[in-house]
C-alpha positions in Angstrom: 95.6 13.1 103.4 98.9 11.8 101.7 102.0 13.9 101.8 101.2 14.8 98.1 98.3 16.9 99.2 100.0 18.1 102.0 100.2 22.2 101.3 103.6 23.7 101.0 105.1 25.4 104.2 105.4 28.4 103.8 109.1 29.7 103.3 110.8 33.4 104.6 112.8 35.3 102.5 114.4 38.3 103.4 116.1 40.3 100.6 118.9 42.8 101.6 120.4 44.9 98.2 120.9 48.9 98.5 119.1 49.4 95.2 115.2 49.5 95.2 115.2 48.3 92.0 117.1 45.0 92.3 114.5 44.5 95.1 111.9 44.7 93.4 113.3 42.1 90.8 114.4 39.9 93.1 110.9 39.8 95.4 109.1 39.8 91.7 110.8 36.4 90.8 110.5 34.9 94.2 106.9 36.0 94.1 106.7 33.0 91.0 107.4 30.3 93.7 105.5 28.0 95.2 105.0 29.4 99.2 107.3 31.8 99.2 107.2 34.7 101.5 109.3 38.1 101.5 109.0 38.7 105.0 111.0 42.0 104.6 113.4 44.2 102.5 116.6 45.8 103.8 118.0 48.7 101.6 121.4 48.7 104.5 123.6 46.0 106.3 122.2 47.2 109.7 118.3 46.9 108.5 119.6 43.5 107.1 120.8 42.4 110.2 118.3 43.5 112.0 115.7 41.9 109.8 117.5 38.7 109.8 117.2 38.8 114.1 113.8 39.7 114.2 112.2 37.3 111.4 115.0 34.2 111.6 114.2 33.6 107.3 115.0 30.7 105.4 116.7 32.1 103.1 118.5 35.9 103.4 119.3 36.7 99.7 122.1 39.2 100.2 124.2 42.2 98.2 128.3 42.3 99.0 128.1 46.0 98.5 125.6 47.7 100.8 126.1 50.8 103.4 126.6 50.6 107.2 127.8 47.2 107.6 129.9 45.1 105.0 128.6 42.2 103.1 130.6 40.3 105.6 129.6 41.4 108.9 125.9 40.7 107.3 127.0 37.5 107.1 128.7 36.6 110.1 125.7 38.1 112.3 123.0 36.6 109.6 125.1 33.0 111.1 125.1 34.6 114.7 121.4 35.5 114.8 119.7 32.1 112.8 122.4 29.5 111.7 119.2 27.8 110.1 119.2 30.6 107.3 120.9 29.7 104.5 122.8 33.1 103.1 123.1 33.6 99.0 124.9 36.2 97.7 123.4 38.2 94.7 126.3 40.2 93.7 127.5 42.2 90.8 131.1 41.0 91.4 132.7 38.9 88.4 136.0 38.9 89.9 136.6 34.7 90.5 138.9 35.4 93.1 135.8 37.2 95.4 133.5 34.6 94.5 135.8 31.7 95.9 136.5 33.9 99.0 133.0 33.8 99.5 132.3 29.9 98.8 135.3 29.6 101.2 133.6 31.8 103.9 130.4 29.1 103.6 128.1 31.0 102.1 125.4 28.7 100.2 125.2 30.1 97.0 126.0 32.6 94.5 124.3 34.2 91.8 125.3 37.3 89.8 123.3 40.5 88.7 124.0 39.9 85.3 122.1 36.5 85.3 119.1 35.8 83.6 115.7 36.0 85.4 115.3 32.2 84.7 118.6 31.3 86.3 117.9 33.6 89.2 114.9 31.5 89.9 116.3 28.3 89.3 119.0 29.5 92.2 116.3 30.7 94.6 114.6 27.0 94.4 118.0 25.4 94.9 118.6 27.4 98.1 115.0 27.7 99.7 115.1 23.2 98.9 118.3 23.1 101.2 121.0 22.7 98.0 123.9 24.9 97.9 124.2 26.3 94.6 125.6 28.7 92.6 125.0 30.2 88.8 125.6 28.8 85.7 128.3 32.0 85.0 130.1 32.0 88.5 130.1 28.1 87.3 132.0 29.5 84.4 134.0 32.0 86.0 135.4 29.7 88.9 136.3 26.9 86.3 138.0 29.5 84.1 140.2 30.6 86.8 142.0 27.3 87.6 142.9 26.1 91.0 143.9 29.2 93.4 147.5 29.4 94.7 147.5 28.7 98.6 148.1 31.9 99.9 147.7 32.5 103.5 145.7 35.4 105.1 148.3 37.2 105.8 149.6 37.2 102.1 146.6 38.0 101.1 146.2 41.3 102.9 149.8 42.2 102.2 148.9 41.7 98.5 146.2 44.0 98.8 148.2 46.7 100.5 151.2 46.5 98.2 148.3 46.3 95.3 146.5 49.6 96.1 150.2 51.6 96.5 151.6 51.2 100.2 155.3 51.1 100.5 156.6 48.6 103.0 156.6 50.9 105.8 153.2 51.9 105.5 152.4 48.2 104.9 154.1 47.5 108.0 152.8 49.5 109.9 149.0 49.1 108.8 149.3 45.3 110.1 151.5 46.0 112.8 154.5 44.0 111.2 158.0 45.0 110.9 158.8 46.3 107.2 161.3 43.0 107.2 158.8 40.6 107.7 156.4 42.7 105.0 159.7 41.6 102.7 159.3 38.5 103.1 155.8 38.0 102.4 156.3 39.8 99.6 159.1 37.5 98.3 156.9 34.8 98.9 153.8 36.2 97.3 156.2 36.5 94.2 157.2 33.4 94.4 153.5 31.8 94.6 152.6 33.5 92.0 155.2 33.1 89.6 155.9 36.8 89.2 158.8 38.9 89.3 157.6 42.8 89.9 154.6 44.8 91.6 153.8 45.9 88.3 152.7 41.9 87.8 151.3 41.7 91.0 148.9 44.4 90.3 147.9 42.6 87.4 147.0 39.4 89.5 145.2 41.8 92.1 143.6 42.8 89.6 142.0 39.7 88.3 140.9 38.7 91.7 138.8 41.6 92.6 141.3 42.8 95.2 142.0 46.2 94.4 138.0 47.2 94.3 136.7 50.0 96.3 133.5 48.1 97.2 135.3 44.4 97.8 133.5 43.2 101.0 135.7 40.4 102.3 
């Protein structure tokens, strides 16, 4: 028998999204591939994780917004439990500066709820073939946003804070900083940036997704 008439090995998929009927979608398209198999559905991040642990899938197509356990921690433990699974996000985030926290965080693919059932499939043979991959609209979106200014993790959080409302006390004291030091990364935040008041900081915040309720890293 030549490899060509080899059959296909059968491939695990475990879909974790808090709404039933992105689910159901998702498992519909994947149900068009070749020897694919959705070995189970999580509707949480603990079923997710738990699922990941107990069936080690090739592929764990995963929401950023889910209950119990953030889109992150999914992900860290999805890493933990099975490094061999390769972890896409199927989000309904547009905000680029998200998406290229997540590409940053090594996650191997993105693909947005708005995206066309074609494109979703096209995504889901990328990742269950071993290619990292992302949509043709994050594509878009990262491109549009330009190269990111190099902000360190620290600025980053003190963005958020000073984003959602903290004063510099509060700030300080959420991070366990002093309010001087707070100062200062705010200074250099607004000098990164190329701004020159909150009210433009906000703006940038904003644009990168920081200041949503749901944002999961």
């Amino acid at each position: 028998m030549t490899d060509k008439d080899q059959p296909h090995a059968i491939r695990r998929a475990v879909i974790a999204d808090d709404h039933a009927i992105v689910r159901g979608a998702t498992r519909q398209i994947m149900n068009e591939l070749p020897a694919v198999d959705v070995v189970a559905e999580a509707a949480d991040g603990i079923e997710a994780i738990a699922a990941v642990k107990k069936h080690r899938p090739d592929l764990l197509v995963l929401d950023t917004a889910m209950l119990l356990a953030r889109g992150v921690e999914v992900f860290a433990d999805a890493r933990r439990w099975s490094p061999e699974t390769r972890v896409a996000l199927l989000t309904g985030f547009n905000a680029a500066g998200v998406l290229a926290d997540w590409l940053d965080a090594g996650v191997d693919g993105l693909l947005l709820k708005s995206d066309p059932p074609e494109q979703m499939k096209a995504c889901f043979e990328s990742w269950l073939g071993g290619s990292n991959f992302v949509s043709k609209e994050v594509a878009v979106l990262l491109k549009a946003a330009g190269p990111r200014p190099d902000l360190t993790h620290r600025e980053r959080e003190v963005l958020t804070l000073i984003a959602s409302g903290n004063a510099n006390t509060a700030i300080a004291d959420r991070l366990s900083i002093s309010p001087k030091t707070v100062e200062k990364h705010r200074a250099s935040l607004m000098a990164k940036l190329q701004v020159h008041s909150v009210a433009e900081l906000l703006v940038y915040a904003l644009k990168e997704g920081l200041l949503d309720e749901h944002r999961q890293l």
